[in-house]
C-alpha positions, 0 to 999 in steps of 0.5 A: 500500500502506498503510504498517503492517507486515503483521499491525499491527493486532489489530482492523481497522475499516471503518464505511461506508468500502469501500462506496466502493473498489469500483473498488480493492475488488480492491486495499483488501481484500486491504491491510485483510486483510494489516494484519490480525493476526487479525479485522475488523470490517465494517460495510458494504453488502453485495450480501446486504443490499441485495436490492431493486431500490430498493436495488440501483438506488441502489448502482449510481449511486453505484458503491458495493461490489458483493461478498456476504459469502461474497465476502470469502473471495477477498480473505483474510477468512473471515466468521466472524458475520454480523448482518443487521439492522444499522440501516438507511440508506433508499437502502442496507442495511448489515450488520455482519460479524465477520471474520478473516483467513485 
């Protein structure tokens, strides 16, 4: 567990940061969402944005973050803006979500 007290932050940032935690996607969201007083911001590559096989192929290698947007909701993150057409990487397409928590 992250050692803040819950609702210390009134804005949560992650940048290219859980794409890596898919193992303790399960464990990190829920911890983002409870450090949260109110909204997030993610900027991350969601299955939504990520639907050609190129793309698929190459986070399944690296073992990136497998959820959709809509996913979020089971971890206590209600997506509330969804800009789809963030600058892309080649390999991985990213999307920014505006968020808050539930």
């Amino acid at each position: 567990a992250l050692e803040f007290e819950d609702g210390s932050f009134d804005l949560v940032i992650s940048k290219l940061a859980i794409e890596q935690m898919e193992n303790i996607k399960h464990l990190a969201l829920p911890e983002i969402a409870r450090v949260s007083a109110s909204h997030l911001a993610l900027n991350e590559p969601f299955s939504d944005f990520n639907t050609d096989s190129l793309r698929q192929a190459s986070i399944r290698a690296r073992n990136y973050l497998s959820i959709s947007v809509e996913d979020l909701r089971d971890y206590g993150i209600e997506p509330v803006h969804v800009f789809a057409d963030w600058p892309q990487k080649l390999m991985g397409g990213n999307g920014f979500v505006v968020a808050k928590k539930t």
